[in-house]
C-alpha positions as CSV (number, residue, x, y, z in Angstrom):
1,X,-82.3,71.3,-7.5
2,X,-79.1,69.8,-7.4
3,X,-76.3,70.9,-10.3
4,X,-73.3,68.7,-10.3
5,X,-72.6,68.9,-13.8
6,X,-68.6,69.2,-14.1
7,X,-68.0,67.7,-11.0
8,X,-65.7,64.4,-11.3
9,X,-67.2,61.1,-9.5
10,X,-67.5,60.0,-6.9
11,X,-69.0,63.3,-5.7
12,X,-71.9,64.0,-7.7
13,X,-73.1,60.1,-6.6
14,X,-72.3,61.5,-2.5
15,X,-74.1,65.0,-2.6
16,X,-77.3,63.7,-4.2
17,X,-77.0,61.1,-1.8
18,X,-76.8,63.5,1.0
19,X,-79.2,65.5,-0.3
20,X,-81.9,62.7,-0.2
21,X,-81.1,62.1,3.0
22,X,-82.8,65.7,3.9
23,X,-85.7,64.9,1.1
24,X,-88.8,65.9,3.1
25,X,-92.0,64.5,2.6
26,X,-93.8,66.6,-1.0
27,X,-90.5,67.0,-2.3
28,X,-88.3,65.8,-5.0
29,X,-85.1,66.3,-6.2
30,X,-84.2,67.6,-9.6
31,X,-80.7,66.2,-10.6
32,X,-78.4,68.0,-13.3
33,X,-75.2,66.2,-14.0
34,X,-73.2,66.5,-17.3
35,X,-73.6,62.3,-17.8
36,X,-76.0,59.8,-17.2
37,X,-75.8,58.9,-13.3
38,X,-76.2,55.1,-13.4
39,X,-74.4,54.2,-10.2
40,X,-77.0,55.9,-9.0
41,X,-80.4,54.6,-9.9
42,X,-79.8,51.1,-8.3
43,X,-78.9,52.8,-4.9
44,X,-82.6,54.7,-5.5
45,X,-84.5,51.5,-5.4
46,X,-82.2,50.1,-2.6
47,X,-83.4,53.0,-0.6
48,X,-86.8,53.3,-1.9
49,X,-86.9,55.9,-4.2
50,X,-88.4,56.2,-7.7
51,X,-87.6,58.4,-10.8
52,X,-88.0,59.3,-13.8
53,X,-85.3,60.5,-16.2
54,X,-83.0,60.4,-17.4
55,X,-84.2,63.4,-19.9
56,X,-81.0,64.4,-21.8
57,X,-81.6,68.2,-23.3
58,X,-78.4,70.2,-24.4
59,X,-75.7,67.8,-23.1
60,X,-77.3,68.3,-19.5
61,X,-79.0,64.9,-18.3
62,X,-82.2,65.9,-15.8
63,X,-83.4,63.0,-13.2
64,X,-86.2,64.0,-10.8
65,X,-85.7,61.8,-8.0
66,X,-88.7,61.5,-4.7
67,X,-89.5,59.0,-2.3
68,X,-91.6,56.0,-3.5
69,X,-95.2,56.1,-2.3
70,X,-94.8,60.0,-2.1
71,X,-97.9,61.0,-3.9
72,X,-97.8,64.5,-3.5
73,X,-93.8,64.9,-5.0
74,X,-95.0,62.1,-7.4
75,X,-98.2,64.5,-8.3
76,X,-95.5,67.5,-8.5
77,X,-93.2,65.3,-10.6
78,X,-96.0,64.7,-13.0
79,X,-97.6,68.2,-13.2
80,X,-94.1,70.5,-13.2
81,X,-93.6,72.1,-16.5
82,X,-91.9,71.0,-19.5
């Protein structure tokens, strides 16, 4: 999980960046952020990611992030719970 909610851009758009650099294969990233990250999502397909999201609960916007073709993080995605 990455929290960057209160952080000012551009640096929650870097560290998830970073972090999906490191994104094994079977994992995803869950992405809290205090707004809707839109710079973001077309970077993701650039870079051949998919997600799902964005799933706004309580002023706190959740996007779970994993590498396209991933089955197993997609299956983990899918089966995580609500």
């Amino acid at each position: 999980m990455l929290d960057v909610r209160g952080l000012e851009q551009p640096e929650p758009l870097l560290r998830a960046l970073a972090v999906l650099e490191e994104l094994a294969a079977g994992e995803y990233l869950r992405l809290l952020s205090h707004r809707d990250p839109v710079l973001l999502y077309p970077l993701l397909a650039q870079q051949g990611f998919a997600y799902e999201g964005p799933a706004v609960q309580a002023k706190t916007v959740e996007v779970l992030i994993w590498r396209r073709g991933d089955a197993v993080a997609e299956q983990g995605v899918r089966n995580r719970p609500s």
